[in-house]
N, C-alpha and C positions, 0 to 999 in steps of 0.2 A: 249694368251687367247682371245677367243671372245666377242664379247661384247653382250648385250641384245636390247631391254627390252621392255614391255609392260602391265603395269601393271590397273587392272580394278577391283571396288566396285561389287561383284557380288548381282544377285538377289536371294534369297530361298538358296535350297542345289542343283542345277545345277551343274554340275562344270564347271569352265570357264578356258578358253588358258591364264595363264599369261604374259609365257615370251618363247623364242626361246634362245639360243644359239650355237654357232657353237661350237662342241668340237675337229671336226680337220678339213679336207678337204672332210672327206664323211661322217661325225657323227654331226648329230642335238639336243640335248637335248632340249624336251618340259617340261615347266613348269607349270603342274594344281593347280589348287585351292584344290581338292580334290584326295584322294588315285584312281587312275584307275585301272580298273578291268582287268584283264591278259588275260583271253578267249577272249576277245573283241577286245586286239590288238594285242598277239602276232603273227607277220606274216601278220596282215591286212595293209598293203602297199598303200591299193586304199581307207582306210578314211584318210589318209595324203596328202596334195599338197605344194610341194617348187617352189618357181617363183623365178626367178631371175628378178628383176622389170626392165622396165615395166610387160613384162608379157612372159619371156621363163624360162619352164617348167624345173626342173629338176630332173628325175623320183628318186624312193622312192623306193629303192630294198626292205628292210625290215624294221620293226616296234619290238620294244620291250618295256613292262613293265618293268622296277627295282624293283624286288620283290612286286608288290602292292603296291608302291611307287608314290607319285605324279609326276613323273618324267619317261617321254618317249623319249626314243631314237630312231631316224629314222637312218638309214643305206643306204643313197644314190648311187647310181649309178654311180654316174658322179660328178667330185669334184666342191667344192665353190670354187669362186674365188675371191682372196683376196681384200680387201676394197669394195665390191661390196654388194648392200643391197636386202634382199630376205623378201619375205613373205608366211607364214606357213600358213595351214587352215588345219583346221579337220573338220569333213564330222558328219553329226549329229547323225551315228551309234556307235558313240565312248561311252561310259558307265563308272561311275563311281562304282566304289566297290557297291553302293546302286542301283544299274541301273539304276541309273539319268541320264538322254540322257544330252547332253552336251547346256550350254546356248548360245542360236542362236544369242544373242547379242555380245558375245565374243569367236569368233570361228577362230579369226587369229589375228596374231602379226609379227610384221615386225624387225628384226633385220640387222646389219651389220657384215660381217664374217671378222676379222682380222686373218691371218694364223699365227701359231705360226713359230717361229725365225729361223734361218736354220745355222748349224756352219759353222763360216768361214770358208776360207780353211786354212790347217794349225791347225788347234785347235784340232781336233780327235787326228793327231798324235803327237798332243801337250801333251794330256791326257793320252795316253795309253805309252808314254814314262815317264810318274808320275807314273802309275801303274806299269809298269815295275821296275821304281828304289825303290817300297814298296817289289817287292817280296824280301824274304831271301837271301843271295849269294848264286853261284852255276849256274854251267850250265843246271841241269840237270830240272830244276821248267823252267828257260827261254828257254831252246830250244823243251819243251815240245809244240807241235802244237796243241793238244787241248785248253792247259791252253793258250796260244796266241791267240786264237779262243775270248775266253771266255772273255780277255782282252780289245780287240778289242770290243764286242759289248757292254761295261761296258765303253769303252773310248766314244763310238758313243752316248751310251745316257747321257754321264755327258757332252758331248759337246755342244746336244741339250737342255739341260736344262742349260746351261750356253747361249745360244743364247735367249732362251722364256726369262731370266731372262735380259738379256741385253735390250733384245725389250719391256719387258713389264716397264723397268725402263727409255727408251726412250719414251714409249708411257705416262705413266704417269705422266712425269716431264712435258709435256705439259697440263695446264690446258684447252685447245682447248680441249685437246682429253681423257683426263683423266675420269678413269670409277672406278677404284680400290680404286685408290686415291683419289677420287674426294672429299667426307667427310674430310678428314685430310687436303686440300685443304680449304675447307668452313672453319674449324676449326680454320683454321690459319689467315683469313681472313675477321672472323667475321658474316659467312654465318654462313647457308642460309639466305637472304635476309628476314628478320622480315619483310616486307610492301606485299610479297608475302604470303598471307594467305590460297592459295588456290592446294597446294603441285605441284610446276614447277617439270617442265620437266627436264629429266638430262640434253638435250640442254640448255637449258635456264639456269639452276646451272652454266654448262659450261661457258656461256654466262656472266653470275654474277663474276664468279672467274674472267673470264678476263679482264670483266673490272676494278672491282674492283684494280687488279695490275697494269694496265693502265691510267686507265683514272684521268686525272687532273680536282678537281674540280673546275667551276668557274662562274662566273654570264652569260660568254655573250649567245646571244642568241642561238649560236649556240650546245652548251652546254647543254641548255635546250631541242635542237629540237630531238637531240640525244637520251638524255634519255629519251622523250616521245614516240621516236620509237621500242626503248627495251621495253618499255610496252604496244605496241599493239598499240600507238595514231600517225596517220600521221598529225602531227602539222604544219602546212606551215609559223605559222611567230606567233611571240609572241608579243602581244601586249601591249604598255606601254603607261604611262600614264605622264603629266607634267600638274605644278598648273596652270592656270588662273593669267592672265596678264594685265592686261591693257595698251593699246598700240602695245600688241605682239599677242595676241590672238584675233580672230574674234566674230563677234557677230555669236550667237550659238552655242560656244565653250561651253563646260560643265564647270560647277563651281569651279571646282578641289581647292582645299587647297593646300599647301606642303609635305602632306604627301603621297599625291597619286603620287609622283618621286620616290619613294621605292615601289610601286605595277606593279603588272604585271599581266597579262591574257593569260592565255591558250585555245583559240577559239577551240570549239567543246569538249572541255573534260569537261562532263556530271559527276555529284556527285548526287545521287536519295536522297530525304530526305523522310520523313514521318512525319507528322507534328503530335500535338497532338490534339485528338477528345473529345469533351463532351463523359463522362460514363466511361474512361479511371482512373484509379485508379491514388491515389494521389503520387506524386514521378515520376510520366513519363516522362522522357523529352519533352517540347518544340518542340524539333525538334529529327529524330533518323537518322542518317545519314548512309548510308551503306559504307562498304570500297570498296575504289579505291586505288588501288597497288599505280598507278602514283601519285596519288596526297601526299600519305602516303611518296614515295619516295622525291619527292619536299621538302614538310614540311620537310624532314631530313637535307637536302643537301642544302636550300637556307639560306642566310644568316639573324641572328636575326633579323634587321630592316628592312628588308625588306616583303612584303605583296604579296603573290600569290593568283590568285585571278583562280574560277572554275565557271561556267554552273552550277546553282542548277535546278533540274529538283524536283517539288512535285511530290509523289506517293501518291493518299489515296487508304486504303482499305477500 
């Protein structure tokens, strides 16, 4: 099976390109937001363009609606090649059932074409020798060359869905690569990521399941540098803090206490607050602080007694 995806908040009744998937080596299924109109694409080949990225072309023989269906199918030329990533556009003549020309903010999506499985060798005549010993006894059903015809292209396609069924149960048991599975994956694993509020990427889900199976959690710094880079922050050194000494510490040393040996700092990760204003109704907080994935992630994964400390930046409005 192919994989996707591209998924987008449209504006009005537009209708916008959701998703691409590859449905073999010459078939494209597009996926709209809204039902498209059939006059408008059957046969129109030149509002479609596939690239094989960076940027070779690969021509678009034919174009079909599914019954007035949010769903279009291209019929290429020249076949995909597998693991190789492409990007779709449509041409702004395209129309929805309502002749909404199509939204120019969402007029292409990029997928990657996985080809389905191919049987081993051996397995065809693996199959069509099961189906041979279901017929009834008798020679006269087995030496029949039609019915052996018939056998035979009955054994080629339960071979090939034994191979997409083998590949898709390799591709999936990897949570790298897992698309099908990737939910019952989170499920199991306690995703999606609660600190992530802002709907990741399936790279990123990806990203979560694996490490989630992986990684060990633990204080040193190294630790921390890691997961501030899975969320976007290139951290270069975590900074920490020790009490004030006398004898051991210089003059200009900060005053520290004991408890600032359990705090730490993450240089450059910014948290925006909003403080509260005169005329602000009563019950407002103090302070409204916006979320930060990172910091939300931190507060999970550091340990009780210890204190991380963030960049507050004021916002008034």
């Amino acid at each position: 099976m192919a994989l996707l995806q591209g998924q987008f908040d449209g504006l009005g009744d537009a209708p916008r390109l959701l998703a691409a998937e590859g449905l073999s080596e010459t078939r494209v299924r597009l996926t709209f937001s809204e039902p498209m109109l059939a006059d408008e694409v059957l046969g129109d080949s030149e509002s479609y363009s596939v690239l094989l990225l960076p940027a070779t072309p690969v021509p678009v023989a034919f174009a079909t609606v599914l019954s007035n269906s949010t769903h279009v199918v291209l019929e290429l030329a020249e076949p995909l090649s597998d693991g190789a990533e492409y990007d779709v556009a449509v041409s702004n003549q395209v129309r929805d059932l309502a002749e909404n020309a199509i939204d120019p903010a969402h007029v292409s999506v990029q997928f990657v074409f996985h080809a389905l499985g191919q049987p081993a060798a051996g397995l065809v005549s693996r199959y069509l020798e099961m189906l041979i010993a279901l017929l009834p006894p008798g020679r006269l059903l087995r030496d029949a060359p039609l019915l052996q015809t018939l056998l035979a292209v009955g054994a080629r396609a339960l071979a090939r869905l034994h191979a997409i069924a083998a590949a898709f149960l390799e591709r999936e048991s990897d949570p790298a690569q897992a698309d099908q599975l990737l939910p019952s994956w989170e499920e199991l694993l306690g995703l999606p990521d609660p600190c992530r509020v802002d709907g990741p990427s399936v790279a990123t889900r990806q990203t979560d399941v694996l490490a989630r199976l992986t990684q060990y959690g633990d204080q040193r710094e190294s630790f921390w540098l890691e997961l501030a880079e899975r969320y976007g922050y290139a951290v270069g050194s975590v900074e920490t803090f020790r009490p004030f000494r006398v004898g051991s510490s210089a003059v200009g040393d900060a005053l520290h206490g004991d408890a600032w040996t359990h705090a730490f700092r993450f240089p450059g990760v910014e948290i925006e607050y909003t403080p509260f204003q005169v005329g602000q109704p009563v019950g407002t907080p103090l302070r409204t602080y916006e979320h930060n994935a990172f910091a939300c992630a931190v507060a999970r994964l550091t340990q009780a007694h210890t204190l991380p400390l963030f960049d507050l930046i004021e916002v008034l409005e």
